[in-house]
C-alpha positions, 0 to 999 in steps of 0.5 A: 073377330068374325065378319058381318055379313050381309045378304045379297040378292038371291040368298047370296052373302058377301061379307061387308069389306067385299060389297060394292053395289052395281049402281056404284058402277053406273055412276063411275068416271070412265077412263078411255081405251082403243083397245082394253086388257082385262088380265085377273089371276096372275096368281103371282106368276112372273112368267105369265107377268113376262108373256103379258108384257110381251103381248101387249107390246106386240099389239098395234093399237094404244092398248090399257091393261086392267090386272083385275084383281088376286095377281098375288098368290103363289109368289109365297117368297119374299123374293118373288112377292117383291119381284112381282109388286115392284114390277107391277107397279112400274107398269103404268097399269092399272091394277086393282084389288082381288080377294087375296090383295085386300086380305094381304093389305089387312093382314086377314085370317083367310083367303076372301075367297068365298066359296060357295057350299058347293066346293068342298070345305078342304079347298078353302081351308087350303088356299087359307094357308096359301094367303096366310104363307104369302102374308108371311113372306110380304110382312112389312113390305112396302107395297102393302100400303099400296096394295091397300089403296087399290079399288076393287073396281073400274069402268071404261069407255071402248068405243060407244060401248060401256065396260065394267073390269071387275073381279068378282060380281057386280055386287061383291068383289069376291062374289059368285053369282057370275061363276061359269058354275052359276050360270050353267047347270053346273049349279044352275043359281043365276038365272038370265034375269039376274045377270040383265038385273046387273047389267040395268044396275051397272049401265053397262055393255060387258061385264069383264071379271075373273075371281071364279077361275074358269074362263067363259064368255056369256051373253049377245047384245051385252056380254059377261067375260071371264078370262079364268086365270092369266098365270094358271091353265084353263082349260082341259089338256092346254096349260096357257093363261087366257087374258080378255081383250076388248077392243073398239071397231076401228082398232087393228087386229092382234096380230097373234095369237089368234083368238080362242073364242069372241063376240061383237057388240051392236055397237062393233065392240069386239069381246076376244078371249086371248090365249096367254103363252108363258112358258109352263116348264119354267113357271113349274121349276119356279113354283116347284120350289116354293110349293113342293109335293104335299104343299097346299097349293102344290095339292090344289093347283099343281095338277091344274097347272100341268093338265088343265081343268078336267071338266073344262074342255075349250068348246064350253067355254061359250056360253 
């Protein structure tokens, strides 16, 4: 059946499954953090999963860790989508739903990936088959249930500021109106008047998201933050993950690693993008054989996950 679309601000569509409204964010129930992970595109990486634990213990304060959404994707066997989801939920996190959960929770027939026109046809077509390999590995599994129960969204209180842990855009969790792509001259399609719109709409300080895949950080007195992928490379010639961390300003500092790029708001609210070091050469021998040379995410990914993202070098990341 085809999906009902409906159209959201600027010309953009989201698909009627995937609309949330910033104004549901304005009036959401804050949970309260010292110090807040935002962690979205594990991309079903057990060896990013080990180094985020392991960050996470290292840091001082009483940290919460938000997984925002597509920590599933490339664990395409039965084994690793069960390793992954068990260990996840044993966690005490709080996760909630990306694109490739809810197509995974309602068996879809694609990826929820949403692309814009301005990524070639080929690359959806790919990641469909990626989703539709994954689904098969996760048939009948027990944590379906569960991960057809996650929100798409949360809010939080971090010292006096307000933040919003999304996946997408404000309003559409696969949305890309917050894309790096949108808000340079990449595209050009978002202009600052939309994002203070979504602000005003989400009463919100920091927008935290992750579903487009290239990490950033926007904005001064309010501040949009894209970690890009915790389990994949993000930048050009480096091939670590990159987690955001929010943290209030009576919160001691993360030891290490040091930061690769951060903001402070009014308010002393500290905004720091985080480099996630897993160990890349064991993550490749696992993914090697899952999604062998010529496989889809093999032709998509697997070049990303060596080198890095060409056109992404780490000194644009500031926007």
């Amino acid at each position: 059946m085809a999906r009902r679309l409906m159209m959201i601000r600027r010309g953009l569509a989201c698909a009627a499954e995937y609309i949330e409204g910033a104004e549901i964010l304005a009036d959401s129930a804050d949970q309260r953090a010292q110090v807040l992970y935002a962690v979205g595109g594990l991309y079903g990486n057990h060896v990013a999963l080990d180094a985020l634990e392991g960050l996470v213990r290292s840091d001082p304060n009483d940290a919460r860790v938000v997984l925002n959404g597509d920590f599933n994707f490339f664990n395409a066997s039965r084994a690793s989508f069960e390793l992954v989801n068990t260990r996840i939920r044993a966690l005490g996190w709080t996760p909630t739903a990306g694109n490739i959960e809810r197509e995974l929770a309602a068996n879809g027939a694609g990826c929820g990936c949403a692309y814009p026109p301005q990524v070639p046809a080929e690359v959806g077509i790919r990641a469909a088959e990626i989703v539709a390999r994954l689904q098969a590995a996760a048939a009948d599994s027990e944590h379906l249930e569960w991960l057809g129960r996650l929100p798409g969204r949360s809010t939080w209180s971090v010292g006096a500021s307000r933040i919003a842990v999304i996946h997408g855009d404000p309003d559409c969790l696969n949305g890309w109106a917050l894309a790096a792509e949108s808000l340079t001259d990449i595209w050009g399609t978002t202009p600052p008047r939309l994002v203070d719109e979504y602000f005003d709409r989400s009463n919100v300080d920091v927008i935290a998201a992750t579903h487009t895949c290239l990490a950033y950080l926007y904005g001064d007195e309010r501040l949009v933050v894209n970690n890009g992928s915790a389990g994949m490379a993000n930048f050009r010639d480096e091939t670590y993950g990159v987690v955001t961390r929010i943290a209030a300003p009576d919160a001691e500092p993360l030891p290490e690693p040091a930061a690769l790029y951060a903001a402070t708001l009014p308010t002393g609210t500290k905004v720091e993008a985080i480099p996630l070091l897993f160990d890349v050469s064991e993550w490749i021998d696992h993914f090697l054989r899952i999604w062998p040379p010529g496989s889809p995410a093999h032709v998509s990914y697997f070049d990303r996950i060596q080198r890095g993202v060409p056109h992404w070098p780490l000194d644009r990341a500031r926007l």
